[in-house]
N, C-alpha and C positions, 0 to 999 in steps of 0.2 A: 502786231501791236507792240512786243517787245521789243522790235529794231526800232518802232518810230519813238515811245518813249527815251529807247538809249539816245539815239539822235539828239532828242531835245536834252538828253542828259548832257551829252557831250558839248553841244552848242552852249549851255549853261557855264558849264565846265573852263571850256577854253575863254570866255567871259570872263569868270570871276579869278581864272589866274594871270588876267593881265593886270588885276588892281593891285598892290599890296597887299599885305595881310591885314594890315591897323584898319585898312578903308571896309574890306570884307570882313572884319569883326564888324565895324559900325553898323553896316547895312543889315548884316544880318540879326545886330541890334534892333533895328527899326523894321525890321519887318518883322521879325518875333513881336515885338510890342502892339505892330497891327493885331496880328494872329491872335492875340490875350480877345479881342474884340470882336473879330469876323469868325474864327472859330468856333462857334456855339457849343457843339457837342464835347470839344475837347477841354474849352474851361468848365465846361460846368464838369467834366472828370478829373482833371486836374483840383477843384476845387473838392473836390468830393475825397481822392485823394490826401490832402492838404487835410480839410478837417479828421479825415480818420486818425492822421500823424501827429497833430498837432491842436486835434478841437479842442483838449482838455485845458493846453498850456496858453493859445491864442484865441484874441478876437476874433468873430468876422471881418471886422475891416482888414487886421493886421495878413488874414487869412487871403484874402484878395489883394492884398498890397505882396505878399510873398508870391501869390500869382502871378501876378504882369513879372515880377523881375525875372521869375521862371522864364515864362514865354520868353522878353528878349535875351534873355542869357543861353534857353536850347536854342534861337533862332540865330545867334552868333557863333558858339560851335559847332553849330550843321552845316551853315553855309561857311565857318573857318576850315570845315574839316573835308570841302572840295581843295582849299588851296592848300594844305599842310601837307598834305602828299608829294605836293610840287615843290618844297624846300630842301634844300640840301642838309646836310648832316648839321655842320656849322652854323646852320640858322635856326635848325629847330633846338639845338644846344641852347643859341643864345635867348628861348621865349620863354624856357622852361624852367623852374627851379628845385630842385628834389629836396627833398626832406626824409631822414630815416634809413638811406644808403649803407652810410659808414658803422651805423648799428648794425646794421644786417650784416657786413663784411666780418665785422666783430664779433659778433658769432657765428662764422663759420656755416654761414647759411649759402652764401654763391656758390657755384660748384658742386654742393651738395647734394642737388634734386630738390626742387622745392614746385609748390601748387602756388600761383598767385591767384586769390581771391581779388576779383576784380567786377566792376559795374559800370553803369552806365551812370558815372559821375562824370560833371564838366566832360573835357575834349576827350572821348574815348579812342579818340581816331587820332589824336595826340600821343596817346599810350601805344597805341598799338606800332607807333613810327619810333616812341624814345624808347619802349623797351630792350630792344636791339644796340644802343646806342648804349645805354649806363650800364647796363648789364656785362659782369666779362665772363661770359658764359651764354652757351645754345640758349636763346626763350623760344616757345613758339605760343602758341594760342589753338585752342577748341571754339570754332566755329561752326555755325549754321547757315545753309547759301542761300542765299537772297532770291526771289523767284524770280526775277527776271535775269535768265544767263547772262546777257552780254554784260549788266551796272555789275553783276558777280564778277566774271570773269576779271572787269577790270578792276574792283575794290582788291580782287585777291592779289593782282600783279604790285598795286600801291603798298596794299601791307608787307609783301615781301620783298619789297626793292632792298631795306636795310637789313635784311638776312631773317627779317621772323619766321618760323616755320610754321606750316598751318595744317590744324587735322580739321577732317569734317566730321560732324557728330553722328552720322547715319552711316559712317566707316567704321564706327567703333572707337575702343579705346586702348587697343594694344600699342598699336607706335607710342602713344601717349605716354605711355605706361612704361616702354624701353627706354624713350627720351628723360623720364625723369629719372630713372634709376641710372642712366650715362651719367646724371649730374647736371642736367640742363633744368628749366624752370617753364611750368606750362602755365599759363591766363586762363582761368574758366571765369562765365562771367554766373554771378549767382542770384541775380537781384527780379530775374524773371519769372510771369507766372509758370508753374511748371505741370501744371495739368494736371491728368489721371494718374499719370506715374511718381508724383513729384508727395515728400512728405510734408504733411500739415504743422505747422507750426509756429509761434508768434514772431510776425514781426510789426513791431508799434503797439505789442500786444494787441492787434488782432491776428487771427489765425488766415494763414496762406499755403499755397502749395508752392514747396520751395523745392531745387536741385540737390538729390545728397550728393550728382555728381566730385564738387569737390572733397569733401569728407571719404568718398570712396576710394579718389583716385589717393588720397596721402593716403589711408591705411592701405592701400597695397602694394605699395612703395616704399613707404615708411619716409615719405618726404615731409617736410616742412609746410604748412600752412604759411603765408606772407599774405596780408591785406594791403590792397594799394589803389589809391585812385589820383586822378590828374582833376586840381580844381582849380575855374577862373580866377586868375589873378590880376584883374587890369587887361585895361583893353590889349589883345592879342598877346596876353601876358597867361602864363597858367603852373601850376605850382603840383608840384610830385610828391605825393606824402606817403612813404611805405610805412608802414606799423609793425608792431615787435613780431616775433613772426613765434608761433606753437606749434609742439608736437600735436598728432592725432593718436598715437600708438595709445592701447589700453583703456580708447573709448569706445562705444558704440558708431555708429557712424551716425544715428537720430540723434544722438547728446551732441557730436561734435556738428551736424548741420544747425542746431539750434545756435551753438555759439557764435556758428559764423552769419546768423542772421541778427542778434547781437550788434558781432562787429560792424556790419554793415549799416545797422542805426547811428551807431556810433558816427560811423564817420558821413552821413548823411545830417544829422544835427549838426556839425560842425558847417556846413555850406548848406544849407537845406534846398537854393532854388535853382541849385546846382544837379540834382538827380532829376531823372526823368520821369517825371508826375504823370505826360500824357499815357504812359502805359499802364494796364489796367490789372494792376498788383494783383488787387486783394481779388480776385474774378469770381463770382458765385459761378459751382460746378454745374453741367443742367446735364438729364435731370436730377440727378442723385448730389443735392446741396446737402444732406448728413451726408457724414462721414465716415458712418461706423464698417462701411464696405469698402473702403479704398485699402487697396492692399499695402499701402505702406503705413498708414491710418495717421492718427497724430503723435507729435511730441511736445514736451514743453519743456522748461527751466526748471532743474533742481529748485527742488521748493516749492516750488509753481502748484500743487495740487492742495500744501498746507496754509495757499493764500498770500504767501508772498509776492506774487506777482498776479495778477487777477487780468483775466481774459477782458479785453470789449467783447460786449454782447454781439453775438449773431441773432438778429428780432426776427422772431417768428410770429404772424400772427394768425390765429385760426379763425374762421367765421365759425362759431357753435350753430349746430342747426336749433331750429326753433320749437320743436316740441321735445317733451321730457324724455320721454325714451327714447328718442333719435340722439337725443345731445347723452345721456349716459351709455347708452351704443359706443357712440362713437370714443368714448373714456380712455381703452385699452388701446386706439391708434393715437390719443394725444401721449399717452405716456411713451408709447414706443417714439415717435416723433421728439420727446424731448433728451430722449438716452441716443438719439442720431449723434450730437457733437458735445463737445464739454463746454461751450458757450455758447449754447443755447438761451435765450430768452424767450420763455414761449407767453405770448400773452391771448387771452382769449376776449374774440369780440363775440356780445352774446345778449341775447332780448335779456332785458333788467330781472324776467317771471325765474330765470334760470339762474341766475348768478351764486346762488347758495349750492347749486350742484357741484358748480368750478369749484368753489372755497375748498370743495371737502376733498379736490384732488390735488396732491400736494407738487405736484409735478408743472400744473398752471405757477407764472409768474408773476403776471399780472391779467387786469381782469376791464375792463370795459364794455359797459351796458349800453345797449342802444333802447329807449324808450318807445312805448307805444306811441304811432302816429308819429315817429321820425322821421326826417325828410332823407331823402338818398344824400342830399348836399351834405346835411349837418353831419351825419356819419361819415361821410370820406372825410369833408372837417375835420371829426375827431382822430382820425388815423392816416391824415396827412403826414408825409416827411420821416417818418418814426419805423418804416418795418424795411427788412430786407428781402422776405419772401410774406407771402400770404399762400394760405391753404383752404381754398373755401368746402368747405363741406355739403351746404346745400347746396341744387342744382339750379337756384332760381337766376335769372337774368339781371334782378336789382343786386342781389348780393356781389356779382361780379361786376355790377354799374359801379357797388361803390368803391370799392377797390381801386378800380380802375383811374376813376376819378382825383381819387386819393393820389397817385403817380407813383405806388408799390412798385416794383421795378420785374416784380417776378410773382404770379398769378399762375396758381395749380390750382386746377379741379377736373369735375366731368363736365363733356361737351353735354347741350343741350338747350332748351329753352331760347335755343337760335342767340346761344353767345359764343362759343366757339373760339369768336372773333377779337376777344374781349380777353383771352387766357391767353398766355405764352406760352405754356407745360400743360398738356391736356393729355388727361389718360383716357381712351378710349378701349378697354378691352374689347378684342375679336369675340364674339360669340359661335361657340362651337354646338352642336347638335348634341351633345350628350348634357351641356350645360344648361340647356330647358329643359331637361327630365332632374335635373339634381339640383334643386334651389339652395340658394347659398346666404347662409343669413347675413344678415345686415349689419352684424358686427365687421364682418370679411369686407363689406363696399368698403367701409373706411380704413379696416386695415390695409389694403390695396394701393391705396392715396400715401397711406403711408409708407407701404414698400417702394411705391414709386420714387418718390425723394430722397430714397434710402437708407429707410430704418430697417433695424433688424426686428423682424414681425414673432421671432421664435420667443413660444412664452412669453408673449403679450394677454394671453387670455389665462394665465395664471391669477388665482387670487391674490389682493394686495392690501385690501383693508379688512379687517378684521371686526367684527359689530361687537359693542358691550354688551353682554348676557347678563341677564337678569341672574341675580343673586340670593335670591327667596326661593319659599319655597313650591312655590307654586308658578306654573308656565304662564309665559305673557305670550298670547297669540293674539297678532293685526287682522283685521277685516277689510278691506277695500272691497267695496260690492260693488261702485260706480264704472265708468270708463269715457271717458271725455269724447271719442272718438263717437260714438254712438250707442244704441239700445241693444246692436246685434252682437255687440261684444260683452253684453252683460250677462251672468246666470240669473235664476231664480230667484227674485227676494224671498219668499219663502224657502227655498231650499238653502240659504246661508242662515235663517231663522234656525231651521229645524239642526244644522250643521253644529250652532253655536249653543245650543242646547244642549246637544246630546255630548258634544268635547266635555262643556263643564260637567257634567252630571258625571263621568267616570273621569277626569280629573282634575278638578275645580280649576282648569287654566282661566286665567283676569283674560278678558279680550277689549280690545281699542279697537274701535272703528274710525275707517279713514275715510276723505273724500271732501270735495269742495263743494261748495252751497246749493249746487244743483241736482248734487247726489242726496238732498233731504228728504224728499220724498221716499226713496229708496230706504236711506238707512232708518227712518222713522216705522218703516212696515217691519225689517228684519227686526229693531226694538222691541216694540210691541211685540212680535209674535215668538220672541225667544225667552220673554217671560225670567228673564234673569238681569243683572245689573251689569251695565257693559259701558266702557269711559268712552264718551261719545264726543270724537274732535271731529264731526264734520262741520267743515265751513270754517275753523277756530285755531288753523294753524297755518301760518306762515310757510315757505319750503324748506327754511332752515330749523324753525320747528317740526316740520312734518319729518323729517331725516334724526332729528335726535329723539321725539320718539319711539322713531323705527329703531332707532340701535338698542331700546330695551325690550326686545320685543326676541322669541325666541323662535318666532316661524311668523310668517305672513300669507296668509289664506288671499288669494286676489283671481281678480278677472286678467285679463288683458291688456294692460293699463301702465303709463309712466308712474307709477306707484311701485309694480312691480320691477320694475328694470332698476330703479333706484334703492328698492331692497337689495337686489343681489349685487348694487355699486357699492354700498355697506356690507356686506358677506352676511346678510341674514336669510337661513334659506326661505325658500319660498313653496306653494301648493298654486299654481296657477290654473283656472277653466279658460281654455281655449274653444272657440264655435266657428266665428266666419273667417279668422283669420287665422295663419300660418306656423306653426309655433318652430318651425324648420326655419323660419325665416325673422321671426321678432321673439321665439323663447328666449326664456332665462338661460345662459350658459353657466354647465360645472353641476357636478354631483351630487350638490345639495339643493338641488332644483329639482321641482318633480310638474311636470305636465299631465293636466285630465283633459283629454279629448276624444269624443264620437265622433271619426270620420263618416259623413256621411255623402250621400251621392251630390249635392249642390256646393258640397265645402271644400276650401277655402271661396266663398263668395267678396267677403273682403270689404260689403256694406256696411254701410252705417245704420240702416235698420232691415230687417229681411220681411221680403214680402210673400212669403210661404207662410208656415208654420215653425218656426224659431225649431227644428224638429235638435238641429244640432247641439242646441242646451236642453234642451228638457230629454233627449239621450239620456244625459247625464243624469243619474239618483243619489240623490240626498246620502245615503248610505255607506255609497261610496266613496264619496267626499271625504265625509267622517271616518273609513278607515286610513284614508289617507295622513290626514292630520293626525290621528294618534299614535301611526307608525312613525311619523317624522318628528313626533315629542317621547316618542320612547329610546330615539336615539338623542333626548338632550341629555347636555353633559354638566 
């Protein structure tokens, strides 16, 4: 297959150097300007491109009108840059015009060793033929070889006919390194994406993986920096602009990469449809799109941290899962998820019942509710166009419908629910045999999503909000006796009676009872039967009520319940009863948590209501309870 491409290379080839050059600009005018059209995938990246550069300063129209000139202007120096190799010296002299020579001479930069900073502006295949020719001194160039040998073999005989010398980059960098310390001058090119290796840092302020190669090779030479690029000038016409040229000595090499990504704006602004758009700059990394693992990690611009120069956002958007404790679970992997990059934008999409949870995490940026009975349509609607990744947390099938819909570009989650199909980054842990004997709470699922993309997961489950304490002098203890899930995760109405009794009676702590309007039955029999005055918010608070509250409250007695998981989102400890379900798996985490449970032989059942004898709560004695709670107000402070 390589010899038959070369073929057709060659047959192209000898074609287009029987035209002149003017005629082969033209054409390859006019078929770059098809290519804006029959292209599909590549304008719409080029345009994608375009606006990241330029959305703030341009229209869309203006944004697509810089497109088409793109297309035919790469389409005339691709196909100029088969015949430019076939001119002689004298011809490519006469197409070219330099700018910034006679400075460089002027300071004593020729001869000296220098790095030319170079890209893939206008005719790069232009440069790489006049370098040799203005130059009165060795150039060579660091290249990369083209996968198919034989179009290699031949591009390398054309760039070296006028004497350029060429290293390969998978050979290293020593020749490199002796040639510029001889006094000769080396081409690195800088404007590509540079991968795993490459350091993050703004160019068009957004952030990219860029080459410290050059930054590396002047500090160990102690050459000269020179920026230079060849831009279209009129048909088969192109213009040579070297730039003042700078030391690197007694920078870092992250300070001096970011400047030379700078320059490169610089002189891209000045011709913009002159660089190469089809390439895909800014590449989101898979899987690990945070950054905080990449071993060269980020940099930025002096200043850049005190807001002088401010990042575009990287949008992230998370699907919240849908019940309370699921969604502040998962809390400690949104924060970690948002310390992955320094431009981050994390915005949480999330049922409306929940949205007072996000408020109170200061790490969320922005916030979007999906209402009850919303359509799959209307939600991708709302989060059409707008994200760079998405993180779905639930494992449902809709949640990754909408997404999907939406045309987010980059879809993480778990397989399941037969969408698989639907994610592009799917974490599927191996399940190993000692991991069914050791259950792993449900904090850790979503921490996992989040190492996945590559946050740092260490101390994430560190406390981070702190609850207002009650400042009188008497203890404010919460009651939650309810549990949405079911009956089997409730305790005793009577034994939270007899609990809240016997607290105040040895130390008149005020108690609030919590719970939603279904939980009235319930809290109506603990009332009655605790025979003391207790501030009774079931049914009468809002979630953004129920949460402040809870921050005056100096312990919270509960079942098993989103009640409790949003205590310990607030750092108020808590006294939980555990029966059919897990507390390995859904407890409160951190020290000021305490769990009451009788394992018994049917338990974890994991029902919604049990059809035994409830034996695994009524285990439990009233007694107990209550020394619970007066140990954990004997240590209030």
């Amino acid at each position: 297959m390589d010899r038959f491409v070369y073929a057709i290379y060659q047959l192209a080839s000898a074609v287009i150097c029987l035209l002149p050059i003017g005629v082969v600009f033209r054409l390859g005018w006019f078929l770059g300007s098809l290519a804006y059209y029959g292209a599909g995938p590549y304008r719409r990246l080029v345009l994608r491109n375009l606006g990241i550069a330029f959305g703030a300063e341009k229209s869309p129209a203006e944004l697509r009108a810089l497109g088409r000139r793109h297309f035919a202007t790469l389409g005339a120096n691709l196909l100029s840059a088969i015949k430019i190799p076939r001119l002689s010296r004298e011809e490519i002299e006469a197409l070219v015009t330099v700018e910034g020579l006679e400075e460089m001479k002027a300071d004593q930069i020729v001869g000296a060793g220098f790095v030319l900073v170079i890209s893939h502006l206008g005719s790069w295949e232009m440069f790489a033929q006049l370098t040799p020719i203005i130059f009165a001194c060795k150039v060579g160039t660091i290249f990369q070889a083209l996968g198919n040998s034989h179009i290699d073999a031949e591009v390398r005989r054309d760039r070296a006919r006028l004497g350029l010398e060429l290293f390969e980059r998978k050979e290293g960098f020593v020749q490199a390194c002796q040639f510029i310390r001889q006094g000769g001058g080396v081409g690195v090119l800088v404007d590509q994406h540079a991968g795993d290796a490459g350091l993050w840092c703004p160019f068009f302020q957004r952030l990219a993986s860029t080459s410290t190669l050059p930054a590396t090779l002047a500090l160990r030479t102690g050459a000269w920096l020179v920026p230079a690029a060849v831009y279209t000038d009129g048909v088969a016409r192109w213009r040579c602009v070297i730039s003042k040229g700078t030391k690197a000595q007694g920078r870092s090499a992250e300070a001096v990469t970011v400047e030379i990504n700078q320059m490169l704006e610089q002189q891209i602004r000045r011709q913009p449809e002159d660089w190469f758009w089809v390439h895909n700059r800014w590449k989101t990394p898979q899987p690990k799109f945070l950054l905080s693992t990449y071993k060269r990690g980020v940099a930025r611009p002096v200043g850049a941290e005190a807001g002088t120069r401010t990042l575009q956002p990287f949008r992230i958007l998370i699907r919240s899962s849908n019940w309370l404790g699921d969604a502040v679970m998962s809390a400690p992997a949104v924060r970690a998820i948002k310390r992955g990059r320094p431009d981050a934008h994390l915005t949480m999409l999330t049922p409306s019942k929940l949205a007072d949870v996000w408020r109170s995490v200061p790490e969320v940026d922005e916030i979007l509710t999906i209402e009850p009975k919303e359509s799959v349509f209307a939600v991708a609607k709302k989060i059409r166009g707008n994200f760079d990744v998405a993180i779905l947390f639930p494992n449902s099938l809709r949640v990754a419908l909408e997404a999907r819909l939406a045309g987010i570009p980059r879809l993480v989650g778990y397989p399941g629910h037969h969408r698989r199909r639907l994610l592009n980054q799917v974490l599927a842990p191996k399940k190993k045999k000692k991991d069914l004997q050791r259950p792993r709470h449900q904090v850790h699922h979503y921490l996992a999503l989040a190492e996945f993309v590559g946050a740092e997961i260490d101390g994430a489950l560190d406390p981070v909000v702190t609850a207002s304490k009650s400042r009188g002098p008497q203890a404010i203890v919460g009651l939650c006796p309810g549990a949405e899930y079911g009956p089997a995760k409730r305790w005793l109405p009577e034994g939270f009676a007899e609990v809240v009794r016997a607290v105040h009676e040895k130390t008149g702590a005020e108690w609030k009872v919590f719970g939603v309007e279904s939980d009235r039955p319930v809290a109506d029999v603990i009332l009655g039967a605790a025979g003391i005055p207790c501030t009774d918010l079931v049914g009468k608070t809002t979630l953004d009520q129920l949460m402040n509250e809870l921050r005056t409250c100096d312990l919270l007695l509960t079942n098993d319940t989103g009640t409790m998981h949003l205590a310990a989102l607030l750092g108020v400890p808590t006294i939980s009863i555990f029966g059919s379900t897990e507390p390995t798996l859904t407890g409160p985490l951190g020290a000021s948590h305490r769990v009451l449970r009788h394992h018994v032989d049917c338990s974890p059942c994991f029902l919604r209501t049990c059809p035994l004898d409830f034996r695994c709560m009524e285990a439990i004695p009233a007694t107990e309870v209550t020394e619970a709670v007066l140990a954990a107000l004997s240590n209030r402070t």
